[in-house]
N, C-alpha and C positions, 0 to 999 in steps of 0.2 A: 447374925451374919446372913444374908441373903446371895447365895452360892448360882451363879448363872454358867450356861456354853453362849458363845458370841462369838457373830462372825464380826472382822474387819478388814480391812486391807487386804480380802483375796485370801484369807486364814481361820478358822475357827479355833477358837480357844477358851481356856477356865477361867474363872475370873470372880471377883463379889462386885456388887453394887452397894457402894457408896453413897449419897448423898443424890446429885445428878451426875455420877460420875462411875465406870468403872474399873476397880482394878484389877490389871491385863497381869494374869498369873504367871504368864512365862516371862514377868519381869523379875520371876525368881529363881531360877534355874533348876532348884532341887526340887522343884514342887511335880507332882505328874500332870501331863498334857490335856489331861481329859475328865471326864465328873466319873466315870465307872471307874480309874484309877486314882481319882483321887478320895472317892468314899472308902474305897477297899484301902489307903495308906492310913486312914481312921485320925486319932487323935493328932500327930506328928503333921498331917498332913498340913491341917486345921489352923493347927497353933503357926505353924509356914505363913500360911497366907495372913493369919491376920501380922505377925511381923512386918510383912509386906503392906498391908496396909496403915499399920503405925510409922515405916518410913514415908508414906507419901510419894512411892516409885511409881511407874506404873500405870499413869489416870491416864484415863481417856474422858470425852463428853459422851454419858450416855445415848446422846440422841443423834454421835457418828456411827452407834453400833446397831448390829442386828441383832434379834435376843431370839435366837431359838429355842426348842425343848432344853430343858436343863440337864435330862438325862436323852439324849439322843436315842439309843436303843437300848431300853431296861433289859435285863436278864429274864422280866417276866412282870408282867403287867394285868393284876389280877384287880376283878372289882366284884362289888356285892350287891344285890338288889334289895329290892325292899327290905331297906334297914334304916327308915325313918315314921314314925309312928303314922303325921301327916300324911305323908304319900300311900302306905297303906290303908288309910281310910278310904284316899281319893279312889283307891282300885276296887274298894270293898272287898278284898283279901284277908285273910284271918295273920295276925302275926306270927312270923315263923318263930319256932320254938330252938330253931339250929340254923346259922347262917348259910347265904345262897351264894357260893361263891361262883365265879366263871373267870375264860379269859378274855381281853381285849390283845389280838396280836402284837407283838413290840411294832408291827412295820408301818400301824393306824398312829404313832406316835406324831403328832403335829407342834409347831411353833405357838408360843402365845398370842400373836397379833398376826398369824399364817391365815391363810383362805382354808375355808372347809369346802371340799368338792358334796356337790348333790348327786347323786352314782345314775349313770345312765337307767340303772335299769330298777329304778325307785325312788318317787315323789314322796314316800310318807319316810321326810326326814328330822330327827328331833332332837332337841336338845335334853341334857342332865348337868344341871351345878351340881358341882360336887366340891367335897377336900380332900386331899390327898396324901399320904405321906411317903417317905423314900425310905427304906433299910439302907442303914451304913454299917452294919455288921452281917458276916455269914454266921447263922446259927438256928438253933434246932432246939425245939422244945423248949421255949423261953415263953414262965407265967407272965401273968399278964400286969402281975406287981415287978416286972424287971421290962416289961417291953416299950416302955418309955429308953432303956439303954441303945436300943439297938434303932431304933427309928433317928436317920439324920435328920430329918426336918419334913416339912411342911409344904406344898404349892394346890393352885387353885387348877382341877379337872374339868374339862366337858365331857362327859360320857355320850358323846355322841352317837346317837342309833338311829338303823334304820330299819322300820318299825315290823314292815313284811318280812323282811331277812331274820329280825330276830322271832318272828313267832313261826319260822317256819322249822326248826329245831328246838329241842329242848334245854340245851346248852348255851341258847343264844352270840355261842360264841362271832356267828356267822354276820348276825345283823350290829353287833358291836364291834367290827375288827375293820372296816373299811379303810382302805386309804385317807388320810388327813381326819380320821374320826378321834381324835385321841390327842386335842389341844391340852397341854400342860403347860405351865409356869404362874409365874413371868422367872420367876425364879425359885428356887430352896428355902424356907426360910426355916434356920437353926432351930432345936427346941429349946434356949434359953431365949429364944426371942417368941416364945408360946407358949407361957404359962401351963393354960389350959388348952389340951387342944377343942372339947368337948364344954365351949360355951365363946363360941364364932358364930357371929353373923354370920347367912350363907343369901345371896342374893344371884337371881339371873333376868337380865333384862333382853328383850329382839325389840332393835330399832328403838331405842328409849323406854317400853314398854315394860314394867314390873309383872313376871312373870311366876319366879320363883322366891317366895320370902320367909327364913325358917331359922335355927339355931343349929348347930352342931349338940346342942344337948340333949335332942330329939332324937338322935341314934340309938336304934336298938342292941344294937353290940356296937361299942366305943370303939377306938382306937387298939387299945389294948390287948382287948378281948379279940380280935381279929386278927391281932399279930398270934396269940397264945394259941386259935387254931390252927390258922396255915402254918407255923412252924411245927405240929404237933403231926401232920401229914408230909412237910416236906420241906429242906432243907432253903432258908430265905437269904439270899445275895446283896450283898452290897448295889446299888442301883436299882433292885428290886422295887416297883410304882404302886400301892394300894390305893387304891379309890373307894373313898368311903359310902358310899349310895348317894341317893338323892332325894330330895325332897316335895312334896307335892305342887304342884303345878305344869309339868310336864303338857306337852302339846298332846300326843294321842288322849290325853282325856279331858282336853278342852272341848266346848259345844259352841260351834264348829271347832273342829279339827284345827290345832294351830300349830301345824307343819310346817317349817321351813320354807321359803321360796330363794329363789335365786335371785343374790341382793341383800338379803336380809343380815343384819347386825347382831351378834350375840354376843353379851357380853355378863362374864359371870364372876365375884366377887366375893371372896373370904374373907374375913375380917382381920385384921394383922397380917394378912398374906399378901392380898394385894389380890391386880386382876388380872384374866386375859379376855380379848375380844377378837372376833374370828369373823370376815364377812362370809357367806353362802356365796359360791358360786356354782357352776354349771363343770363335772369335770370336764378337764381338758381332751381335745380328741384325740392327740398325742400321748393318751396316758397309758394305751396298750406296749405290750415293751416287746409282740412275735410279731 
């Protein structure tokens, strides 16, 4: 099942994609309104909407809707760095022996086909493909042979950074949390519809251009393994977004420098998942809010 939020008609709502087609969840009444309520209503939830989709209620054309983030504002939106073998060599950094976690603020949460702003006040802006996955259950201390339970599904990341901001703290939080830096979707997509999560194509192209080209089975700590930490420090929420690193080819360590411009196409690709693609623009002047 591929679990999207879509706006139409003046309304935002839950809904799956279908074929070219999707369906509008509030054509079921009992279902909840939103993807934070309806990951936390868990199985019940699930089994609702696909009913609704076996009646045929509901359809819309895909391509009258807008397909925003799937989770609008995660509860917590945590990602990892070098946690691909590739990309560690490109840094020539030694592999870390204990995962790098940090956060990406929920407010950097962007649409899959949304504009990425280039922040006034920093030109070295970059892309990260990544894969992602969602917690549909709250829980704590969950091995890593059970953390396939708790994980709802799957969607394609940009971990978008900007490159000054993040080398100027240690926590990086600062140069990863920008407005519109945190494109996710297109959609959820269930873990019966992914096998494996840990052997995906992972692909990122700017302007047509093959950038980033790797496997997900190139992660140093899997999928699992990274649920079994964060839940062993701290309690993981329904909606909760991991982002599983990235892979080598990143701009800062291109020769020249292959930063971002205003204009520029990115677009980034998981296998089974599907994609998102974000143009670069210039932020708005109106983005200040005093």
């Amino acid at each position: 099942m591929k679990l999207v939020t879509f706006a139409h008609e003046g309304s935002t709502r839950l809904g799956a994609v279908v074929g070219n087609e999707v369906v509008d969840g509030s054509a079921a009444p009992e279902l909840p309104r939103d993807m934070l309520g309806f990951l936390g209503a868990g199985r019940s939830a699930l089994d609702g909407l696909a009913r609704l989709i076996e009646s045929g209620r509901g359809r819309i054309p895909l391509e009258a809707v807008h397909l925003g983030p799937p989770v609008p504002r995660p509860p917590k939106f945590l990602a990892i760095g070098l946690n691909y073998a590739d990309h560690i060599a490109e840094t020539g950094r030694e592999r870390p022996e204990f995962p790098a976690f940090f956060n990406k603020q929920p407010t950097c949460v962007n649409g899959p086909y949304d504009p990425i702003h280039r922040p006034r006040v920093s030109e070295k802006l970059d892309y990260e493909g990544e894969l992602g996955f969602v917690i549909g259950r709250r829980c704590r201390h969950v091995p890593k042979e059970r953390a396939r339970e708790v994980i709802a599904g799957y969607l394609v990341v940009n971990d978008v950074s900007v490159r000054d901001w993040q080398a100027r703290a240690p926590t990086m939080t600062l140069g990863k949390s920008f407005d519109t830096h945190g494109p996710i979707g297109p959609w959820i997509v269930t873990p019966d519809e992914v096998p494996d999560p840990h052997a995906l194509d992972l692909k990122t192209w700017v302007n047509g251009g093959l950038r980033q080209s790797s496997n997900t089975c190139h992660m140093i700590f899997n999928c699992y393994e990274q649920v079994e930490v964060l839940s062993t420090a701290f309690t993981l929420e329904p909606g909760d977004i991991v982002s599983t690193g990235t892979c080598s080819g990143v701009g800062v360590l291109m020769k020249p420098r292959g930063y971002l411009q205003i204009g520029d196409v990115v677009r980034v690709e998981v296998e089974g998942i599907g994609y998102i693609e974000n143009r670069v623009i210039e932020e708005p002047a109106d983005s200040a809010c005093i």
